[in-house]
N, C-alpha and C positions, 0 to 999 in steps of 0.2 A: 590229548593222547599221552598214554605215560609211557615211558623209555624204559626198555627190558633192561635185566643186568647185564653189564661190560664182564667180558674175561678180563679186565686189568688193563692191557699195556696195545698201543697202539706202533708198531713198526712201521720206519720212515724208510723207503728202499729207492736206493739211485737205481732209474729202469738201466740205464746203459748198462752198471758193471755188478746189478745184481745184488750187490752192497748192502748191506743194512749199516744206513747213514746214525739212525736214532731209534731209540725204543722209549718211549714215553707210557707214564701213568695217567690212564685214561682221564683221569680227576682233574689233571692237569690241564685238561683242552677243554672250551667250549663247546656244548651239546653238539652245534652244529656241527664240528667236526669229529665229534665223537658216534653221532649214529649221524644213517642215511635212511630213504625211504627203498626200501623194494620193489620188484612191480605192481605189488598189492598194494600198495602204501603205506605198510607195514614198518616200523622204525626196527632197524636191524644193526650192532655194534659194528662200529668199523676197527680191526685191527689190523691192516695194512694199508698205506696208502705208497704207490710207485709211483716217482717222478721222472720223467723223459724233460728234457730238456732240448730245443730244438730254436736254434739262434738265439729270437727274444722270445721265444714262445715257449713256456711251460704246461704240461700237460701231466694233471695228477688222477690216478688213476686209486677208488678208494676199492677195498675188497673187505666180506663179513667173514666172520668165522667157518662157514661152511667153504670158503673159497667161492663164495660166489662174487661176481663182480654188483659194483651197486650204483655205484655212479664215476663219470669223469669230469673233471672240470680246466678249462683250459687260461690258465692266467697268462697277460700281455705285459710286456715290459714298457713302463712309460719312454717318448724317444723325447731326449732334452730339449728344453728350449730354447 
């Protein structure tokens, strides 16, 4: 499958306070974080992804150019040993 062109720059946004944390060059990040699949399964550029944070639980949330949502994924905080 080949990967459409990127607008450039991927926005890192705190969900809480709305924030644009980071704006990175697409170039810069691994495919996998730079496109998603759609419902089609179609590869579609991600330029937002919003982060909530909730205790240990991370939840990032990526979105396409059209504003559409595309996927979430929810990272765990390791607890010490």
């Amino acid at each position: 499958m080949s990967e459409p062109k990127h607008p450039g720059t991927i926005q890192f946004i705190d969900g809480a306070t709305k924030e644009v944390t980071k704006t990175v060059d697409a170039k810069e990040v691994p495919a996998s974080i730079r496109f998603a699949k759609d419902e089609a399964g179609e590869l579609v550029p991600v330029v937002k992804v919003v982060a909530f944070q909730e205790g240990d639980r991370r939840t990032l949330r990526e979105y396409g150019p059209e504003g559409q949502f595309l996927r979430s994924t929810v990272q765990l905080r390791n607890a010490p040993r």
